[in-house]
N, C-alpha and C positions, 0 to 999 in steps of 0.2 A: 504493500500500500504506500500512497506515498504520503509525507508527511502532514498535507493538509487534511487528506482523508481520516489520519490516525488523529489528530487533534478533532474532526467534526467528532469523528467514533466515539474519544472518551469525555470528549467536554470542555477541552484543554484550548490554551491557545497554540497558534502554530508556531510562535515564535520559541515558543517552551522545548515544542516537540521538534523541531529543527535543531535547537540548542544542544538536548539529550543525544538525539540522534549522530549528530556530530560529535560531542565526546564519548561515543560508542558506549554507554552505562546509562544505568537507570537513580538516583540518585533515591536513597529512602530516607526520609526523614525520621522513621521512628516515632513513639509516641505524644502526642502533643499537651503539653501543660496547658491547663485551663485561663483561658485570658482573664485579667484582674479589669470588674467592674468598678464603675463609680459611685456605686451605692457599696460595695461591700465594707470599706471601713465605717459605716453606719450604722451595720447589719444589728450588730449587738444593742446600740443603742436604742434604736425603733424597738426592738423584741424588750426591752427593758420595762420601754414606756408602754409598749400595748398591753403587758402582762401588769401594769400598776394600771391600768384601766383608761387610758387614753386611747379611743379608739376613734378621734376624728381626723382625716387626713390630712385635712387642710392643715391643721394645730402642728401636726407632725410632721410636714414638708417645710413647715416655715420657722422651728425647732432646727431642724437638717439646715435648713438654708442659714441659720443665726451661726451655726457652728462651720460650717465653709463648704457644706456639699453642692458640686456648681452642675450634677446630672438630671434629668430629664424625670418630669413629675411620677410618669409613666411607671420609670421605674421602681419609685417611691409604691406607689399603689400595687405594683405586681406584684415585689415585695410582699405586703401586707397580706393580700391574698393567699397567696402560699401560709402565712405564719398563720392565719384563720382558716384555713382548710385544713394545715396539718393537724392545729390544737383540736380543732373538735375529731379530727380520725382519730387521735390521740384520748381524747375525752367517752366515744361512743364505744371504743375497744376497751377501753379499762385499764390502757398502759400506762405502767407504772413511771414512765418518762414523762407524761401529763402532769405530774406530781410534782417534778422538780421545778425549781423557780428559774430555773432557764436554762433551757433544753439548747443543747451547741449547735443542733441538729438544724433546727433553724436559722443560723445564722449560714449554712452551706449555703454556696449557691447551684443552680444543677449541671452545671459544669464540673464545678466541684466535686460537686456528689456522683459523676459520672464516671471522672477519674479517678473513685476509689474503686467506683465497679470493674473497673477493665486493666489495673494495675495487678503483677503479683502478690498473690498475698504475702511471699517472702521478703518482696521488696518493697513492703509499709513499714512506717515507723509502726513503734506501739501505739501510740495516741491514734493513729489513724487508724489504724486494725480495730481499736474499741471505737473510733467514731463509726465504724465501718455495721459494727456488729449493733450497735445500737441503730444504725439506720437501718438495717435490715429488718430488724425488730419491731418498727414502726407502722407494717403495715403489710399485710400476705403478698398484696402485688408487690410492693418492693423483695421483697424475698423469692419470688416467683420470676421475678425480671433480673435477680439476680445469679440464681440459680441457673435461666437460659443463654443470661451473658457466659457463666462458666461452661456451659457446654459446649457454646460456640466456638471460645477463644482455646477450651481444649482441641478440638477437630483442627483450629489452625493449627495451634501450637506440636499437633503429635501428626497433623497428616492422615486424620482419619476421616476420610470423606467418606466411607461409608453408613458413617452416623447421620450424614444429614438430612434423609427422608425423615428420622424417627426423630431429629429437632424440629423439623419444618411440622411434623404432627403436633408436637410437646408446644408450638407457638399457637400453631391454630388453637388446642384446644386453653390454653391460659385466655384467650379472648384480651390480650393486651394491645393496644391502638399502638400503643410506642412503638412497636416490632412493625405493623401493618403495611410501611413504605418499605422500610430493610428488606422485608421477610420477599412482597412483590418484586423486588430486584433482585432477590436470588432466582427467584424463578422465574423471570424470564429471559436469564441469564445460565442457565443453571448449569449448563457442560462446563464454561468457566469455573463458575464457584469450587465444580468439583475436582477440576484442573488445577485449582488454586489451593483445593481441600487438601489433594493428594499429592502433586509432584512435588520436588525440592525446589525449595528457592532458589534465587540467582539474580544477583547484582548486575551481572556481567552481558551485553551484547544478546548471549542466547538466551534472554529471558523472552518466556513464549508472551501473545498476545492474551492468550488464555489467563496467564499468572499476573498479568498486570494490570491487566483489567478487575481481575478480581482484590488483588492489594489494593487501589484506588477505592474502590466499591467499602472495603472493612475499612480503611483511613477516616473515608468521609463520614460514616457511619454515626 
């Protein structure tokens, strides 16, 4: 194919794929740190005051604003959101995390919380292995979504693509939305995926279209 073809194919610009292509390698970047929000040095504070019973937005955007947060209201409110949905999941289940006067859990953001799902567990600190274990704790689905994360990044990590009909069942029946876009790109992709399931990787020139396609596909994910 020729280069502009390959950049329509995976999404890419051509100037990328002409780039690669000309230093005869595929360049991996490896796992990506979760970018730092402008609400997140906030996080604690907002959960402080909503939990002492301030629950008007306005009061609490102009609080943020007196202390030097220069972000966007939106994210202020979305924020809150999540801290009222988790408390009452947290309330309706009976967990014992409801309890405490301030849950760390909330103060993640889902970025955050995404990069402990898809990290080793060898390569957490301790604090984040219990941030880890208590998110998981918070809610079936979270334990369900993370339970399928580990299945998935097993079949990369060991080359078992024969497991993936019996995840792609295990998604369907979790009924979880989160998976619903991922889960359609593998199948209509799925000779790759399982191309990517099963052969060895490869940095170098002979890396198949099969393999790269599908390493893009789990990156962006």
């Amino acid at each position: 194919m020729k280069s502009i073809e390959i950049a329509a194919h995976m999404g890419m610009a051509p100037r990328t794929v002409r780039e690669w292509l000309d230093r005869g390698d595929i360049p991996y970047s490896g796992s990506r740190k979760p970018r730092t929000r402008l609400i997140d040095p906030y996080k604690t504070y907002l959960l402080e005051r909503w939990q002492q019973g301030c629950r008007r937005r306005v009061q609490l955007e102009r609080e943020l604003r007196a202390k030097g947060y220069k972000g966007s209201p939106r994210a202020i409110y979305r924020y809150l959101e999540t801290v009222d949905a988790l408390s009452f999941s947290a309330r309706k289940s009976g967990s014992l995390l409801a309890t405490k006067p301030l849950n760390p859990l909330l103060t993640l953001s889902a970025p955050q919380a995404t990069w402990l799902f898809f990290r080793k567990h060898e390569d957490l600190k301790e604090e984040e292995r219990e941030t880890l274990r208590q998110l998981r704790l918070m809610s079936p689905h979270l334990e369900t979504a993370y339970q399928l994360v580990e299945m998935f990044l097993h079949m990369v990590r060991k080359r078992t693509g024969e497991q993936l009909d019996a995840w792609l069942a295990a998604v369907k029946a979790s009924h979880l939305e989160a998976f619903e876009s991922f889960v359609t790109g593998v199948q209509q992709d799925k000779d790759a995926v399982l191309a990517g399931l099963t052969l060895p990787w490869s940095n170098g020139p002979d890396v198949t279209l099969e393999q790269w396609s599908f390493r893009r596909k789990c990156e962006s994910a």
